[in-house]
mmCIF file of the N, C-alpha and C atoms, coordinates in Angstrom:
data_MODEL
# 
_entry.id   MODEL 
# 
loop_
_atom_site.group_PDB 
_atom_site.id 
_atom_site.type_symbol 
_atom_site.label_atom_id 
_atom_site.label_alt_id 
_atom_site.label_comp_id 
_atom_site.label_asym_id 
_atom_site.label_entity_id 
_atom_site.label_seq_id 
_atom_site.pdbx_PDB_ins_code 
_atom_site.Cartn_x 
_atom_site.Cartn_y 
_atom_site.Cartn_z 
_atom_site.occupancy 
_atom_site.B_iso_or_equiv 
_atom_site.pdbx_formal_charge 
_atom_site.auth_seq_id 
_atom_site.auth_comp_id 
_atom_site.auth_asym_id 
_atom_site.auth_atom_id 
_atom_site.pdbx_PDB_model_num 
ATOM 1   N N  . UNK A 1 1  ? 130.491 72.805 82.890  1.00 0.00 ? 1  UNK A N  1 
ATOM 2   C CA . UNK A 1 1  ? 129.307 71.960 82.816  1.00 0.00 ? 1  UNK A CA 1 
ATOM 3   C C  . UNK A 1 1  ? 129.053 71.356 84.191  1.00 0.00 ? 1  UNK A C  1 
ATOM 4   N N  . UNK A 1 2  ? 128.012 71.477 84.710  1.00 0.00 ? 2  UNK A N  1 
ATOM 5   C CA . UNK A 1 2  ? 127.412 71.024 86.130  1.00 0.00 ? 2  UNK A CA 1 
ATOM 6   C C  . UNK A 1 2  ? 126.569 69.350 85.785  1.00 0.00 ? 2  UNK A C  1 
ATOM 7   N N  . UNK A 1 3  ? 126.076 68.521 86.772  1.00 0.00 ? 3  UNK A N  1 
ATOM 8   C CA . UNK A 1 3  ? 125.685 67.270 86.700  1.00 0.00 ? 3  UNK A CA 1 
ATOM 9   C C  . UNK A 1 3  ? 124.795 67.828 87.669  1.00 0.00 ? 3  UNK A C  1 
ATOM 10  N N  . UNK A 1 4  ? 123.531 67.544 87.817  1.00 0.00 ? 4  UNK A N  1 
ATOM 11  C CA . UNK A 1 4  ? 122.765 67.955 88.382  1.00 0.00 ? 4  UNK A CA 1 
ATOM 12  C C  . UNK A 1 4  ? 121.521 66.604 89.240  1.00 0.00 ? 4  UNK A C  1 
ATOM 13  N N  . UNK A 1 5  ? 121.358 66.476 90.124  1.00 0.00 ? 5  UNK A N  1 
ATOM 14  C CA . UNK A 1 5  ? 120.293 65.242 90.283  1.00 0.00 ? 5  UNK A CA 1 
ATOM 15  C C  . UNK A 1 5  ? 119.223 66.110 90.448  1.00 0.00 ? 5  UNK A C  1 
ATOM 16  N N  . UNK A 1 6  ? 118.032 64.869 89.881  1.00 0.00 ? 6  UNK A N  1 
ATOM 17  C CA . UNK A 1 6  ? 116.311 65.569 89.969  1.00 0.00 ? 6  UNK A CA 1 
ATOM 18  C C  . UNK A 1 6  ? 115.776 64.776 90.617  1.00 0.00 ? 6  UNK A C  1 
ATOM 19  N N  . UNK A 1 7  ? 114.510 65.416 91.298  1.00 0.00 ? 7  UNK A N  1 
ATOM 20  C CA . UNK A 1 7  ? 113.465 64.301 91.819  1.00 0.00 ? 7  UNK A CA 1 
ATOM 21  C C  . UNK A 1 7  ? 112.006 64.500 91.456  1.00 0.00 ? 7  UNK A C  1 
ATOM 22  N N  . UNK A 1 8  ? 111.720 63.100 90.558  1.00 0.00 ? 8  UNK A N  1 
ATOM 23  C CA . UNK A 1 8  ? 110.503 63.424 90.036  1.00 0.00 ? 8  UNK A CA 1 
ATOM 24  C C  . UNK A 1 8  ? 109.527 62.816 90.714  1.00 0.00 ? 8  UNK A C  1 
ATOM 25  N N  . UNK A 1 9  ? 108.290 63.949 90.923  1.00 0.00 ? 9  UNK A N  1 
ATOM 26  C CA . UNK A 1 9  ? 107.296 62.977 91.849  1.00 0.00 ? 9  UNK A CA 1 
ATOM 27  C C  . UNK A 1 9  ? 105.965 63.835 91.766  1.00 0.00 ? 9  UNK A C  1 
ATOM 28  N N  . UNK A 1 10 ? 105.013 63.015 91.903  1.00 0.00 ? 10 UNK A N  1 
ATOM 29  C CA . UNK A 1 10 ? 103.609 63.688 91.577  1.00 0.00 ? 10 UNK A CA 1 
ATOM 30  C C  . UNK A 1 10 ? 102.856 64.585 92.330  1.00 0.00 ? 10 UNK A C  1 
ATOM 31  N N  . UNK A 1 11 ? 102.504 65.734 91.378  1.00 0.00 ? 11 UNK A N  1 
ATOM 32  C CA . UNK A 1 11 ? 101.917 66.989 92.424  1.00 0.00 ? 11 UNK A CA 1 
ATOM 33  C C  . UNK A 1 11 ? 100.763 66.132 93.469  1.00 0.00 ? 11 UNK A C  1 
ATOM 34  N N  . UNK A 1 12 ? 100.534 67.130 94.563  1.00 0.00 ? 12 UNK A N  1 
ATOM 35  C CA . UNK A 1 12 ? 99.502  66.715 95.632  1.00 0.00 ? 12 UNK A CA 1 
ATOM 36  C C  . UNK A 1 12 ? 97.777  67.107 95.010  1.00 0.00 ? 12 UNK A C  1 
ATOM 37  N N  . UNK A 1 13 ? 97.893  68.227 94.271  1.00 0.00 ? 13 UNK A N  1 
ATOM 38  C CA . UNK A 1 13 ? 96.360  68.814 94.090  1.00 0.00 ? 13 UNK A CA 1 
ATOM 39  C C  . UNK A 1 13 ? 96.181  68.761 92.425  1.00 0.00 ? 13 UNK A C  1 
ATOM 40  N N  . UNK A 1 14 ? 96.953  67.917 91.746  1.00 0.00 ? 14 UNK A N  1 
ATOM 41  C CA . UNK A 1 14 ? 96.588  67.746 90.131  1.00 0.00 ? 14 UNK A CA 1 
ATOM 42  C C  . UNK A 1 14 ? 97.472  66.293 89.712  1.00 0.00 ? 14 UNK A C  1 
ATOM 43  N N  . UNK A 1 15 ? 97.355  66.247 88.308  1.00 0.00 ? 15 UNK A N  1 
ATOM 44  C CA . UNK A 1 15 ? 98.042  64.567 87.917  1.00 0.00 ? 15 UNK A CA 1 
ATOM 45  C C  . UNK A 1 15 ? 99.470  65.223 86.923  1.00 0.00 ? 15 UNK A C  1 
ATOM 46  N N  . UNK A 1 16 ? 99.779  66.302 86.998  1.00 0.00 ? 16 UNK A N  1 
ATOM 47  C CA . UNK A 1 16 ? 101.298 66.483 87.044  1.00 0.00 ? 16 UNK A CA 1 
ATOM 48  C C  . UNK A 1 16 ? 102.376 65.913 87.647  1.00 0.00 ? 16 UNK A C  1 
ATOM 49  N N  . UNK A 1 17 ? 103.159 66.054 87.220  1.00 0.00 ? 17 UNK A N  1 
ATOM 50  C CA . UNK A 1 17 ? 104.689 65.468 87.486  1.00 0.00 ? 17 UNK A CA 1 
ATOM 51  C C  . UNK A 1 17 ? 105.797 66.934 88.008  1.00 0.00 ? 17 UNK A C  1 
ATOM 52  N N  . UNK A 1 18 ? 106.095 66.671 89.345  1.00 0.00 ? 18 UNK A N  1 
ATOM 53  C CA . UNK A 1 18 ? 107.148 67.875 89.778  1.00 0.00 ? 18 UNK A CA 1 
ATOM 54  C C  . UNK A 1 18 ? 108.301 67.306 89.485  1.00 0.00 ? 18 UNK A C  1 
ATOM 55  N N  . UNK A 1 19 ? 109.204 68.247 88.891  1.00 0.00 ? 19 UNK A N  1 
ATOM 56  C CA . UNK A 1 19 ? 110.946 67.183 88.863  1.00 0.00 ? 19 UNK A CA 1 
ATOM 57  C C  . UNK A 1 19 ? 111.235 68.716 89.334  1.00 0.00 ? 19 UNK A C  1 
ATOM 58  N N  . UNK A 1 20 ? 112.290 68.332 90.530  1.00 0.00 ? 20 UNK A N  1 
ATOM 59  C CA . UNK A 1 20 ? 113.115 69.180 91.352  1.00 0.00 ? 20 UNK A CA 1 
ATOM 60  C C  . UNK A 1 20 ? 114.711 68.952 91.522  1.00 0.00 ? 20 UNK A C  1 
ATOM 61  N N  . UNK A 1 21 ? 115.473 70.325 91.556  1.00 0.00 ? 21 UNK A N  1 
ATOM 62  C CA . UNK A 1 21 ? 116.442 70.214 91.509  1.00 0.00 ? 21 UNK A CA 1 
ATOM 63  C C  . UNK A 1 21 ? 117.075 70.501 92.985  1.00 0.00 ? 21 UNK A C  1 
ATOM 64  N N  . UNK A 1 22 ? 117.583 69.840 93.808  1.00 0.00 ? 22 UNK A N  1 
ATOM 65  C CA . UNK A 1 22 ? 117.988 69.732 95.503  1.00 0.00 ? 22 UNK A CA 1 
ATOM 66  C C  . UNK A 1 22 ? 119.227 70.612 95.094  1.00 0.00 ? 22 UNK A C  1 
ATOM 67  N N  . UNK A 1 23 ? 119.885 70.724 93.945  1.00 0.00 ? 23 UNK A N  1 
ATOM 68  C CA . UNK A 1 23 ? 121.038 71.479 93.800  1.00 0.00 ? 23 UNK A CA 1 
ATOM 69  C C  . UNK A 1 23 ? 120.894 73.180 94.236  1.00 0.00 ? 23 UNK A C  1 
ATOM 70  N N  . UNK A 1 24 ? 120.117 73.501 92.879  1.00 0.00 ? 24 UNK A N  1 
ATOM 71  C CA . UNK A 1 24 ? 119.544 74.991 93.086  1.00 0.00 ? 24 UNK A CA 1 
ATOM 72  C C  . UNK A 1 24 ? 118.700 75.268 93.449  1.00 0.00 ? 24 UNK A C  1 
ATOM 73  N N  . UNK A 1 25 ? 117.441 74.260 94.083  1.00 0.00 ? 25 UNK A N  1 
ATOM 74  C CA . UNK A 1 25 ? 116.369 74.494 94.366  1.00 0.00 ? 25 UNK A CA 1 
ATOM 75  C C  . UNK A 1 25 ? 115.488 74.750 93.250  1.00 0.00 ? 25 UNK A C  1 
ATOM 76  N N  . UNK A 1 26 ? 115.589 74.668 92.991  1.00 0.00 ? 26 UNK A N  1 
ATOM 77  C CA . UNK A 1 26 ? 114.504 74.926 90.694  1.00 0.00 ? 26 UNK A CA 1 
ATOM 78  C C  . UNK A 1 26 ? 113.492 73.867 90.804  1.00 0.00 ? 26 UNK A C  1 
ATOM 79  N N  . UNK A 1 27 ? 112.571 74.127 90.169  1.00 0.00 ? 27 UNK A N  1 
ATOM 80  C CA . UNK A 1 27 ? 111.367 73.202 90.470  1.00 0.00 ? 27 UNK A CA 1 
ATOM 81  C C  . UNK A 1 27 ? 110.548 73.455 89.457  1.00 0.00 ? 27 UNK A C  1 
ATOM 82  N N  . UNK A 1 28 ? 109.928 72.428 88.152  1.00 0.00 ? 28 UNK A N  1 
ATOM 83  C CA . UNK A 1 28 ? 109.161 72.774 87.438  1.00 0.00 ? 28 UNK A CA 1 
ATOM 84  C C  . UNK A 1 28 ? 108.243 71.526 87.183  1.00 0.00 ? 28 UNK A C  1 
ATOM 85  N N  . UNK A 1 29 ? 107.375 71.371 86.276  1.00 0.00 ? 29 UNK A N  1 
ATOM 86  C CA . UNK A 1 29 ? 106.311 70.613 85.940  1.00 0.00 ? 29 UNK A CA 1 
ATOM 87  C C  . UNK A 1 29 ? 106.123 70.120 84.534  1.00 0.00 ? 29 UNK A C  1 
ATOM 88  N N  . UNK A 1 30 ? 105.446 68.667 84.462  1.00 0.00 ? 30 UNK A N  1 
ATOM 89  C CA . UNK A 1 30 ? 105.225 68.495 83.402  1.00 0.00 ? 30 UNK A CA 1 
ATOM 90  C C  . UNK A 1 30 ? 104.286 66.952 83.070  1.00 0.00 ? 30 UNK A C  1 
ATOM 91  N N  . UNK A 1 31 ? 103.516 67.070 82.222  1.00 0.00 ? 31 UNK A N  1 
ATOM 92  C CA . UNK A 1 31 ? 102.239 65.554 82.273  1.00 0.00 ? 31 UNK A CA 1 
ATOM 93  C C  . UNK A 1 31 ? 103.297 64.187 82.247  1.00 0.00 ? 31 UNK A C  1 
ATOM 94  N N  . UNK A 1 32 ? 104.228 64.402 81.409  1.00 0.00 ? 32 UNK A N  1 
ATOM 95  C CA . UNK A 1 32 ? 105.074 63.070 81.503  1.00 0.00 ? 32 UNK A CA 1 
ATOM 96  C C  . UNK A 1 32 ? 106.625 63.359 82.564  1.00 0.00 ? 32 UNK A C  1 
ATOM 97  N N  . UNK A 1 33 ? 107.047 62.852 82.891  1.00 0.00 ? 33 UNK A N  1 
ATOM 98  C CA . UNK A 1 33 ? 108.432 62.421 83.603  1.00 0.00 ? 33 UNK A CA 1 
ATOM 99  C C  . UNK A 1 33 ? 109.307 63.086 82.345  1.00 0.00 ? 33 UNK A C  1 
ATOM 100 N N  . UNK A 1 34 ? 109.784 62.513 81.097  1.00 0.00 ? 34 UNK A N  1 
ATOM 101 C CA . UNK A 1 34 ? 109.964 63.497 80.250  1.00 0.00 ? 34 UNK A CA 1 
ATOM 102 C C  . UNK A 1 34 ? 109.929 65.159 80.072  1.00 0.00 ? 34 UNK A C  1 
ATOM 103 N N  . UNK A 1 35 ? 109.019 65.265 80.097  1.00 0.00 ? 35 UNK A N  1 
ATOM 104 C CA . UNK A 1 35 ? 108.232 66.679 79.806  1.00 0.00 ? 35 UNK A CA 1 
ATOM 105 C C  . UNK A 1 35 ? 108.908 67.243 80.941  1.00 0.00 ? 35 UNK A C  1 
ATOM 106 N N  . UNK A 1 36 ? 108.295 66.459 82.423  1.00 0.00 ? 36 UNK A N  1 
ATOM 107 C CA . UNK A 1 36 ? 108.684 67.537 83.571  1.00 0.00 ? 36 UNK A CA 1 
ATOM 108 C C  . UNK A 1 36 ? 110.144 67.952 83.508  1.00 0.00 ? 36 UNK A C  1 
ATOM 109 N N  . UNK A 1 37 ? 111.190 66.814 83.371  1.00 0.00 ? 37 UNK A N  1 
ATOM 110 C CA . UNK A 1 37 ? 113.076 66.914 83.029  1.00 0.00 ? 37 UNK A CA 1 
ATOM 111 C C  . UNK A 1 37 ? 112.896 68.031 82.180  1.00 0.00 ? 37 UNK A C  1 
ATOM 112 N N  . UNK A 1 38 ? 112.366 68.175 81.135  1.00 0.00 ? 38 UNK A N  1 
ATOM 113 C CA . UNK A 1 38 ? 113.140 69.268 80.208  1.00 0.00 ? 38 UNK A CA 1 
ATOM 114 C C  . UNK A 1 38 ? 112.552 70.931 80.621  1.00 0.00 ? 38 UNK A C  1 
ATOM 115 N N  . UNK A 1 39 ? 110.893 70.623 81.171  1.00 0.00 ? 39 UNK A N  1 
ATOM 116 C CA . UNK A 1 39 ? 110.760 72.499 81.699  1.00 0.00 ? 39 UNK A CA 1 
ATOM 117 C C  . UNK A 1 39 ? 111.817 72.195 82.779  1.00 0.00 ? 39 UNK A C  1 
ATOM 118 N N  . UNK A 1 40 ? 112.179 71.362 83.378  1.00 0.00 ? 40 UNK A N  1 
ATOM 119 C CA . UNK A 1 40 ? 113.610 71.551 84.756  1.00 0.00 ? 40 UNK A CA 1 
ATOM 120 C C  . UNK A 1 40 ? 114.472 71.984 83.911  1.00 0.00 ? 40 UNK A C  1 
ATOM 121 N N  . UNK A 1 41 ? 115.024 71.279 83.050  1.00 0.00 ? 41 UNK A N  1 
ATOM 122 C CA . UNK A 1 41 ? 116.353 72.026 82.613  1.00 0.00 ? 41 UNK A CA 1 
ATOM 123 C C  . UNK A 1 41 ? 116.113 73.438 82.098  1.00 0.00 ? 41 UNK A C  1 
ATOM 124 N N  . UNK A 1 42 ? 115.230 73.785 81.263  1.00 0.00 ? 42 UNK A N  1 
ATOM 125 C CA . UNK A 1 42 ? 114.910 75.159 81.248  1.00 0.00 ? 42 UNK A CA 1 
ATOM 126 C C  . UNK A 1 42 ? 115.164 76.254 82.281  1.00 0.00 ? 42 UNK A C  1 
ATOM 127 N N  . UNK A 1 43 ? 114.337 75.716 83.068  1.00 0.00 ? 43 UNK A N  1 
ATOM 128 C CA . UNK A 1 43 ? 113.835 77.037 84.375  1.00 0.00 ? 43 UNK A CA 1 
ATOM 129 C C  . UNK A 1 43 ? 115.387 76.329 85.261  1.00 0.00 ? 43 UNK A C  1 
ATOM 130 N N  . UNK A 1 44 ? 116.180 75.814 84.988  1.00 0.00 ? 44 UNK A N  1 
ATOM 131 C CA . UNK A 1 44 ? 117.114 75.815 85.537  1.00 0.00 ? 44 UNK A CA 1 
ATOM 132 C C  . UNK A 1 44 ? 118.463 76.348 85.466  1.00 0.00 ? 44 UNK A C  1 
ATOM 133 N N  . UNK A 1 45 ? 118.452 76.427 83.808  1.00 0.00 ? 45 UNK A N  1 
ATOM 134 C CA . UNK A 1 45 ? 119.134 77.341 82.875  1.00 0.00 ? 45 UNK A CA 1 
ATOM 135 C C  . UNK A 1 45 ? 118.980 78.937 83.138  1.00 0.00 ? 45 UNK A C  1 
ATOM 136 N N  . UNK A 1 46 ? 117.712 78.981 83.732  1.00 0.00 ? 46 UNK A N  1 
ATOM 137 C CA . UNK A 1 46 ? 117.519 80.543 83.361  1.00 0.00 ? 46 UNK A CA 1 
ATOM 138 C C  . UNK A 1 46 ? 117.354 81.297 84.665  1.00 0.00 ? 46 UNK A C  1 
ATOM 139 N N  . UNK A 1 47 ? 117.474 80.402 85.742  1.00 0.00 ? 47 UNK A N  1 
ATOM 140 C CA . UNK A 1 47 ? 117.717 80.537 87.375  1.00 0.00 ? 47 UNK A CA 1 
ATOM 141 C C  . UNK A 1 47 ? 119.644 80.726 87.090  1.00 0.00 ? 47 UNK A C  1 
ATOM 142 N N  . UNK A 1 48 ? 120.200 79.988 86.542  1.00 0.00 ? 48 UNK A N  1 
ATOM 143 C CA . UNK A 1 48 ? 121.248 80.222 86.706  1.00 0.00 ? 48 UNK A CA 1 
ATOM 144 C C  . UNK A 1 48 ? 122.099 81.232 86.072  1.00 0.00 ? 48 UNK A C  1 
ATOM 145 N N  . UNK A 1 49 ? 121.901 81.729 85.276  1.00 0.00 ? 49 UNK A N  1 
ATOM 146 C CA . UNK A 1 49 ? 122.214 83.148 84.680  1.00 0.00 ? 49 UNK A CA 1 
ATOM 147 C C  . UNK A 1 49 ? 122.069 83.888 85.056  1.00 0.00 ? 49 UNK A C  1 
ATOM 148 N N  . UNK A 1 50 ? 120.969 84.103 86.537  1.00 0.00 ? 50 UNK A N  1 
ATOM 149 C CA . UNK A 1 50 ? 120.865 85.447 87.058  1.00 0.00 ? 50 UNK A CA 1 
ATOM 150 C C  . UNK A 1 50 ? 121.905 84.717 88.697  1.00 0.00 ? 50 UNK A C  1 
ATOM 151 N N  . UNK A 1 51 ? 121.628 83.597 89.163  1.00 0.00 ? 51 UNK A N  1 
ATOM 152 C CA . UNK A 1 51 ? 122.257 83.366 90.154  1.00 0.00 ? 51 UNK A CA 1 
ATOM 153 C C  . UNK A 1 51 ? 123.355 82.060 89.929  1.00 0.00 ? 51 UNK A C  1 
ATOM 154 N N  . UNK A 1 52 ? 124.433 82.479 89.220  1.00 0.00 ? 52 UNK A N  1 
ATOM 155 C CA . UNK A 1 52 ? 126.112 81.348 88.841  1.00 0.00 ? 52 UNK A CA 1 
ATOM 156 C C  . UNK A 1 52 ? 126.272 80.154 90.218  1.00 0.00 ? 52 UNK A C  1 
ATOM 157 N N  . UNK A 1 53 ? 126.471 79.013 89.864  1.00 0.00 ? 53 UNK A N  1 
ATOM 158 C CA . UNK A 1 53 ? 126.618 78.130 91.022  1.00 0.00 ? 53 UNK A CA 1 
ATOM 159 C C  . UNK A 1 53 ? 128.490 78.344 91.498  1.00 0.00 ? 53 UNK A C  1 
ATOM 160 N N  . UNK A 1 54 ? 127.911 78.264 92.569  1.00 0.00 ? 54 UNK A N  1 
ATOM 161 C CA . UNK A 1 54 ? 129.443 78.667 93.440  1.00 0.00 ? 54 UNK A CA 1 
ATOM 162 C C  . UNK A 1 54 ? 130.384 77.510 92.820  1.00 0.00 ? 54 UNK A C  1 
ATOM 163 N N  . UNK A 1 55 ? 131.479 77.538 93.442  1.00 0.00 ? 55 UNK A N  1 
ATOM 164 C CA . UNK A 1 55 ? 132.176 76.485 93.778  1.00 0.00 ? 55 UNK A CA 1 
ATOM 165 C C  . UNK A 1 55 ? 131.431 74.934 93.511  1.00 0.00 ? 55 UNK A C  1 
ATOM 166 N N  . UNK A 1 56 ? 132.033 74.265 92.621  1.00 0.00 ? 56 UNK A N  1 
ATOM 167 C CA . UNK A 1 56 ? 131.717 72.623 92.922  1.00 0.00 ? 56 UNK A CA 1 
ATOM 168 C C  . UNK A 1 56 ? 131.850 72.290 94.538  1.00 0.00 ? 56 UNK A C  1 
ATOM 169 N N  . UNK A 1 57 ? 130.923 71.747 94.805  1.00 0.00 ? 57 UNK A N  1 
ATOM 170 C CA . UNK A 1 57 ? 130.128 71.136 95.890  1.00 0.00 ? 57 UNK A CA 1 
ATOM 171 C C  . UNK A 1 57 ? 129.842 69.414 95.712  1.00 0.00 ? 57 UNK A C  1 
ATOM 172 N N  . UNK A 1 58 ? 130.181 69.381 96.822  1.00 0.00 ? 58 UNK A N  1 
ATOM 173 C CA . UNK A 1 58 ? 129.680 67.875 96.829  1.00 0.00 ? 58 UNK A CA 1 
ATOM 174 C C  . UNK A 1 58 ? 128.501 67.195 97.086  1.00 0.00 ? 58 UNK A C  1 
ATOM 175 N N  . UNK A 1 59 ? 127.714 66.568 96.332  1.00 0.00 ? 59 UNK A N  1 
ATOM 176 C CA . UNK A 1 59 ? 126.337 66.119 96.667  1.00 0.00 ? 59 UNK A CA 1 
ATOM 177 C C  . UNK A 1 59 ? 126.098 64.957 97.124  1.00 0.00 ? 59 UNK A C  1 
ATOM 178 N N  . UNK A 1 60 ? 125.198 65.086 98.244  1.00 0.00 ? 60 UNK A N  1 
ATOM 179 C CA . UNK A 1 60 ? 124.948 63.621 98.917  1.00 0.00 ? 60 UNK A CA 1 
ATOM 180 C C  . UNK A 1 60 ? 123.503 63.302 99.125  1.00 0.00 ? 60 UNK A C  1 
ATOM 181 N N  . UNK A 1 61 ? 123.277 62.388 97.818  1.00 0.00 ? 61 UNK A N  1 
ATOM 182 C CA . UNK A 1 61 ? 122.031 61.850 98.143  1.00 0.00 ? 61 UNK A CA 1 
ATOM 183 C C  . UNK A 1 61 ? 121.533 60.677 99.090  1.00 0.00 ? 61 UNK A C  1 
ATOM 184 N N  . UNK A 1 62 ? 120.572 60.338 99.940  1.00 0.00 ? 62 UNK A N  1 
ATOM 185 C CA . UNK A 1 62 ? 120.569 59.703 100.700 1.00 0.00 ? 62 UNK A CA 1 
ATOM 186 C C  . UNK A 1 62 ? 119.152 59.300 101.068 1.00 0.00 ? 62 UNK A C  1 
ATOM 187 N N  . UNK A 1 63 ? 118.600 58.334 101.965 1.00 0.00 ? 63 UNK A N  1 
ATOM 188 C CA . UNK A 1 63 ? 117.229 58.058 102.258 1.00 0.00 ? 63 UNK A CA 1 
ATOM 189 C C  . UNK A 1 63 ? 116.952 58.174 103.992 1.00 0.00 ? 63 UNK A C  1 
ATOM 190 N N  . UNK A 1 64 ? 116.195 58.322 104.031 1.00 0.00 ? 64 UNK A N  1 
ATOM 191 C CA . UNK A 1 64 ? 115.698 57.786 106.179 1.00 0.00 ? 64 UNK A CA 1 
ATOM 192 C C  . UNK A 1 64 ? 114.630 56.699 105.631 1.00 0.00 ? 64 UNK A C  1 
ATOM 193 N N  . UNK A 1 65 ? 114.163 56.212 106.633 1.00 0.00 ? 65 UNK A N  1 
ATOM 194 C CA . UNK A 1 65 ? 113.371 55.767 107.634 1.00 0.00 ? 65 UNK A CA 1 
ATOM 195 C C  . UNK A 1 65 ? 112.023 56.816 108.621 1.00 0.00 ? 65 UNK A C  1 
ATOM 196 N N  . UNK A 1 66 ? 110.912 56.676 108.294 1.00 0.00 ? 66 UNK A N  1 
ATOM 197 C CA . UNK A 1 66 ? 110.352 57.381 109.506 1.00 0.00 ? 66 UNK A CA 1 
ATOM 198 C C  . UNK A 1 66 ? 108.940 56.299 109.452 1.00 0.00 ? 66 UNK A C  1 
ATOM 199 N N  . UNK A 1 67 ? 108.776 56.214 110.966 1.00 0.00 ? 67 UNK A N  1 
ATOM 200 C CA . UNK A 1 67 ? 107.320 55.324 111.203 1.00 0.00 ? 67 UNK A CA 1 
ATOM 201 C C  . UNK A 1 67 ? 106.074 56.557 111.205 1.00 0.00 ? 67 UNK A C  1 
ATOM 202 N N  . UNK A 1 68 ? 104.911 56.332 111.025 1.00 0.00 ? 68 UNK A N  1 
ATOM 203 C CA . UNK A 1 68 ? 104.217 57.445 110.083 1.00 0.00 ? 68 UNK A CA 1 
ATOM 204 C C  . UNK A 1 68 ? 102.852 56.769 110.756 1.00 0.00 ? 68 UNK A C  1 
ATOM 205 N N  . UNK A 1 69 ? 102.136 57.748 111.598 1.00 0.00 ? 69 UNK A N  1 
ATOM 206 C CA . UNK A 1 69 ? 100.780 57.281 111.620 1.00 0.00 ? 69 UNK A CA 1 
ATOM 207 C C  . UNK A 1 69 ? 100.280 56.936 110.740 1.00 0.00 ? 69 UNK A C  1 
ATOM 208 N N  . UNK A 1 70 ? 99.263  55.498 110.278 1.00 0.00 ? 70 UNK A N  1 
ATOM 209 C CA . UNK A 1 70 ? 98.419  55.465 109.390 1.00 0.00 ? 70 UNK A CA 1 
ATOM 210 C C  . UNK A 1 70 ? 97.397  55.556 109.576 1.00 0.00 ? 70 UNK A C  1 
ATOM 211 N N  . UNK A 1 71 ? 97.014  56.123 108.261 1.00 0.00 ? 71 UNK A N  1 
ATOM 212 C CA . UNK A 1 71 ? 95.444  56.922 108.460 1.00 0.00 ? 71 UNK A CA 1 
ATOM 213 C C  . UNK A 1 71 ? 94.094  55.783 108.539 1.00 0.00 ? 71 UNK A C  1 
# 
């Protein structure tokens, strides 16, 4: 059994919800935060049956800082 972190955040060109997986790279959609987690676990399930996660790995989530022209 794997532990997986997501990041949910709103498409650029519609009012969907992307939740992404930084683990395997898997990426799916959905109208609620809800919704989007479970097509992730899906299409994440079914990414991984054709490609097995190596070795436990260690994950490091983390933030920056960047100053950002404003528009």
């Amino acid at each position: 059994m794997h532990k997986f972190s997501v990041v949910i955040f709103p498409d650029a060109e519609s009012d969907w919800l992307v939740a992404y997986s930084p683990e395997t790279g898997t990426a799916s959609q959905g109208k609620t935060p809800a919704k989007a987690l479970a097509n992730l676990k899906e299409a994440t399930g079914l990414y991984l049956q054709e490609f097995p996660m190596p070795k436990k790995r260690r994950t490091v989530l983390t933030a920056f800082t960047l100053k950002t022209a404003q528009a």
